[in-house]
Every structure is written in structure tokens, then in C-alpha cells.
C-alpha positions in Angstrom: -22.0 14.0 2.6 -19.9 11.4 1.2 -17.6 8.8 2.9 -13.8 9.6 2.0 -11.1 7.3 3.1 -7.4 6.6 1.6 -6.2 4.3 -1.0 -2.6 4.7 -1.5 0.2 3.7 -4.7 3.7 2.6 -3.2 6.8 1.5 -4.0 10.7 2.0 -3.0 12.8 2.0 -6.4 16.4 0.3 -5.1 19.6 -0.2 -6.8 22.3 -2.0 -5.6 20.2 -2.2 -2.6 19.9 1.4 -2.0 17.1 3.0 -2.4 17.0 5.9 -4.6 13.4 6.9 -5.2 10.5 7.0 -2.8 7.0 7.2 -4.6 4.1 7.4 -2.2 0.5 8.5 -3.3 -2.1 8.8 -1.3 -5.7 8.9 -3.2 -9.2 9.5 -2.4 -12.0 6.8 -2.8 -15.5 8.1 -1.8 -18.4 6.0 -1.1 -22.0 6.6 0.2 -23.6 8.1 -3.2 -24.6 6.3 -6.6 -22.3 3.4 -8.0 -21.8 5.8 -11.2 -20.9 8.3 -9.3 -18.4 7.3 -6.9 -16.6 4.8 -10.1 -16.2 8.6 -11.9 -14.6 9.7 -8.8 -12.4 7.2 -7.5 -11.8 5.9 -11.1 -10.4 9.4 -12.0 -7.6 9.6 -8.6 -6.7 6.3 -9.3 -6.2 7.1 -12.9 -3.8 9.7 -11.8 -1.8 7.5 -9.0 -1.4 5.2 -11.6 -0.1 7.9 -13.7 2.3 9.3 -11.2 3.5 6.0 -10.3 4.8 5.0 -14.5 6.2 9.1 -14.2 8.2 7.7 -11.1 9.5 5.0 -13.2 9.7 6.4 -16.5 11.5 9.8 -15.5 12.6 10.4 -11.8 13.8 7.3 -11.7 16.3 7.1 -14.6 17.4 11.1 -13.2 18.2 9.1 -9.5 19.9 6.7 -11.1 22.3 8.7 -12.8 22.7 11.4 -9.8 23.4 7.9 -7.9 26.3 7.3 -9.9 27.7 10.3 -10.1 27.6 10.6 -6.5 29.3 7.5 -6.4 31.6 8.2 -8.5 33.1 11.1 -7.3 32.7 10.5 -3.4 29.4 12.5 -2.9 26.3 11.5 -0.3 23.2 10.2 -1.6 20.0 11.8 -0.9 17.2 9.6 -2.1 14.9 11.4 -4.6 10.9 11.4 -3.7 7.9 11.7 -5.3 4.4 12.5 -2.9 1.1 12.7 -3.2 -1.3 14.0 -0.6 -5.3 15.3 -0.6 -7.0 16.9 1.4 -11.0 17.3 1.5 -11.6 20.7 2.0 -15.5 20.8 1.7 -18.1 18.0 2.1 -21.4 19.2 2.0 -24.6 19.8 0.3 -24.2 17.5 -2.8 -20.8 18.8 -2.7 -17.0 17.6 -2.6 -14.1 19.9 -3.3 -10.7 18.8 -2.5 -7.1 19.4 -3.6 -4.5 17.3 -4.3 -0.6 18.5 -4.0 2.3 16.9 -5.5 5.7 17.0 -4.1 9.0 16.2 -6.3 12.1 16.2 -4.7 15.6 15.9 -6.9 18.5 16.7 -4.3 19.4 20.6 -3.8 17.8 22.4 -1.1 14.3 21.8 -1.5 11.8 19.9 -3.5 8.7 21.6 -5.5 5.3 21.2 -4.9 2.3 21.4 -7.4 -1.4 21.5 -6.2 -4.6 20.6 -7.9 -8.0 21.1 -7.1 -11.1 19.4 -8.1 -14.6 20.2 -7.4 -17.4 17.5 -7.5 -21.5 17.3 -7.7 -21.7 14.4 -5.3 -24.8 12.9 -6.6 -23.4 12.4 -10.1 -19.9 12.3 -9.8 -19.6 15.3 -12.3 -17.3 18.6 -12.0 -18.2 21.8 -11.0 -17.1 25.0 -12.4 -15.4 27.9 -10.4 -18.5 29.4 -12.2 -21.1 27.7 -10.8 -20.4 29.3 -7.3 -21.8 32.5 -8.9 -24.7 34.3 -10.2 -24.7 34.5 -13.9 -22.8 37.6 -15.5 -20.8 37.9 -12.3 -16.9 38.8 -13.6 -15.6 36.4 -11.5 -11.9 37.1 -12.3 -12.3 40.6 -11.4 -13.8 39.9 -8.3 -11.5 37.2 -6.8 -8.5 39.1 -8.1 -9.4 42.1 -6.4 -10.2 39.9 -3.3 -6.5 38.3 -3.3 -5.2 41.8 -3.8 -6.7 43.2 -1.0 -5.9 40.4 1.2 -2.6 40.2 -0.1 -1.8 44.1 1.0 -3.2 43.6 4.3 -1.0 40.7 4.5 2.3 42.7 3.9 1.1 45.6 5.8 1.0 42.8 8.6 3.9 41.2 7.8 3.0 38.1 7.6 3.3 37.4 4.3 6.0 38.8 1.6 5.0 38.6 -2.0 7.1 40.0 -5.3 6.7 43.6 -5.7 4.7 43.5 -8.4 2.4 41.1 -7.0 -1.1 43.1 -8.2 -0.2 42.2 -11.8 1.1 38.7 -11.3 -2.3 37.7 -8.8 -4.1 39.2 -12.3 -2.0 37.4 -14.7 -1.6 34.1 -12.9 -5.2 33.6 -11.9 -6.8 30.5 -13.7 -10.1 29.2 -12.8 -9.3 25.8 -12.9 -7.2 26.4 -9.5 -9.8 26.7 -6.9 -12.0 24.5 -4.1 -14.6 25.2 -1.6 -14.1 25.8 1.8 -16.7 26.5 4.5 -16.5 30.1 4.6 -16.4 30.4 0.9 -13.8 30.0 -2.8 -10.4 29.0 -2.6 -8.1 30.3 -5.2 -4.7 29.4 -5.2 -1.9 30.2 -7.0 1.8 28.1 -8.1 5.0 28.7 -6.1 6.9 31.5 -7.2 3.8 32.8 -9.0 3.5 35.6 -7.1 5.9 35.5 -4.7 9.0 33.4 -3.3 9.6 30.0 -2.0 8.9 30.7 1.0 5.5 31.6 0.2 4.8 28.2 -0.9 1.4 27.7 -2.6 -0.3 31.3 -2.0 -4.2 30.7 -1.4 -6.7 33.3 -1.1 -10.6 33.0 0.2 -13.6 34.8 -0.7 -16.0 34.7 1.9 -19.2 33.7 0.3 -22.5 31.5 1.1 -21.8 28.4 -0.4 -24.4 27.7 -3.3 -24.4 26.9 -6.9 -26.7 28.9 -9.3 -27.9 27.3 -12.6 
């Protein structure tokens, strides 16, 4: 099991005093494994706070600056765009580390829009694993955890507790990509976009299949 705290990218981009663009990202550095491994993994989330950070200057900023002026201009309030980073370690075990990673925008309007990553790790070498590896060889692994989020997915409506598109059999089929998945205890996380497969209100749809956790060669 690996040590995970947070390292964390700042800053408050102001004009005129104001500020019109909060940018806070909040990374994982892991210790308590091989000095190769843990500069692959840390190297890799601060390579991406660093990259979030220059997208914060390069192109939310300029957009807040002119919605700044125009607001100005023409006597309207000011909301303060925002840019957020957030992980969370979803499974830490057994010369594993999966975790994902969302990324919230906000632009004015209602609401802001959030993406997610995930990003599973061999521990010991600081090396990915494949949504693959979680199964035995030949195993049609789309089939399997697309049929799984379907069923979940109609026992979720016939519950009510959930409220997907119509068509939401097709789109879980046609929107499933094995890069978007992590471990959890009781098994594979897949997860799908915002308004994927259903609306906004849905946010970031995840479905588990409830599996030993174990890779196969």
C-alpha cells in the first residue's frame, strides 16, 4: 500500500483588482515504493497540474477577461470563472493504485462541467494497468461491463433513482471506452461523460462490476 498525500497548483488571476479566475488543482504524490516508481507517478500528476495551470492562463483566462468587460460594460454582475481539480484514491491495495481525477470548468450560466479521468497503477513499478488486466484472457470485456451497466441502469429507473436518456442501452454500448475505469473494493469502475447517457443531472454515470480484485498475465 502506498502513502498518498496532496500537492496542490494555485493561483487567483485578478484584474483591476478583481478576481476573475480561480484555478485550484489538487494532485496526488505517492511515496512508500521504489524511487522510479513513485517519480513516474507523481511526475505524471504534476505534469498535468502544470498543464491545467498554462490552460488557465492561456484560455479561460483571456474568455474571463472579456466576459469581465462586457459585464462591465453593460451593467451586468460578475461571476468569477473557476477551474478545479480534485482526486480521489479509489483502491490501494495489493501492488495496486487506481484513482480518478475530475476536472471542473466553470464559465458563468447555470452550471459548470466536469470531466473525470481515471488512472490505474502497478505500485511496484509505477507502470499502468489495463482495464484488461482485471480479466482472464479472451474475456469480451465490453460485452460484459456493458451488459452489467445496462442491467444496473434498468434496475435503477425501475427504482427511480436514477433517470437516463431513453435510449440509454445503445448510448452505455456506444460511449463505453476502456480507458475510463478504476478499481474499487468490490470490483471495476466504469464511468461514463455527462450527458453521455443521460442528463445533467446525472452527472458522471458510474457503473461497478462486482469482481475479485486480481490481475491475470
Amino acid at each position: 500500500m502506498l502513502t498518498v498525500i496532496q500537492g496542490q497548483l494555485k493561483n487567483d488571476f485578478e484584474c483591476d483588482g478583481i478576481v476573475l479566475l480561480k484555478a485550484t488543482f489538487d494532485y496526488p504524490i505517492v511515496s512508500g515504493t521504489t524511487n522510479r516508481a513513485a517519480r513516474r507517478i507523481n511526475g505524471y500528476y504534476k505534469q498535468i497540474a502544470s498543464t491545467l495551470m498554462k490552460r488557465a492562463r492561456s484560455e479561460l483566462l483571456p474568455a474571463a477577461i472579456d466576459e469581465y468587460k462586457y459585464a462591465t460594460e453593460n451593467g451586468y454582475p460578475f461571476r468569477p470563472y473557476e477551474t478545479v481539480m480534485k482526486f480521489t484514491v479509489s483502491y490501494n491495495d495489493q501492488d495496486i493504485l487506481s484513482l480518478y481525477y475530475d476536472v471542473y470548468d466553470y464559465m458563468g450560466g447555470a452550471h459548470g462541467s466536469t470531466r473525470r479521468f481515471g488512472d490505474t497503477w502497478r505500485s511496484s513499478t509505477g507502470w499502468f494497468l489495463c482495464l484488461t488486466d482485471f480479466f482472464p484472457r479472451g474475456t469480451n470485456v465490453r460485452r460484459l461491463l456493458t451488459d452489467n451497466a445496462i442491467y444496473i441502469a434498468q434496475k435503477q429507473q425501475a427504482e427511480g433513482t436514477h433517470s437516463y436518456y431513453d435510449d440509454y442501452p445503445k448510448l452505455i454500448r456506444r460511449h463505453f471506452n476502456r480507458s475510463k475505469f478504476y478499481i474499487v473494493p468490490e470490483g471495476v469502475a466504469i464511468f461514463y461523460d455527462q450527458y453521455a447517457i443521460g442528463p445533467y443531472v446525472e452527472g458522471i454515470p458510474v457503473f461497478v462490476y462486482e469482481t475479485e480484485i486480481k490481475t491475470y498475465p
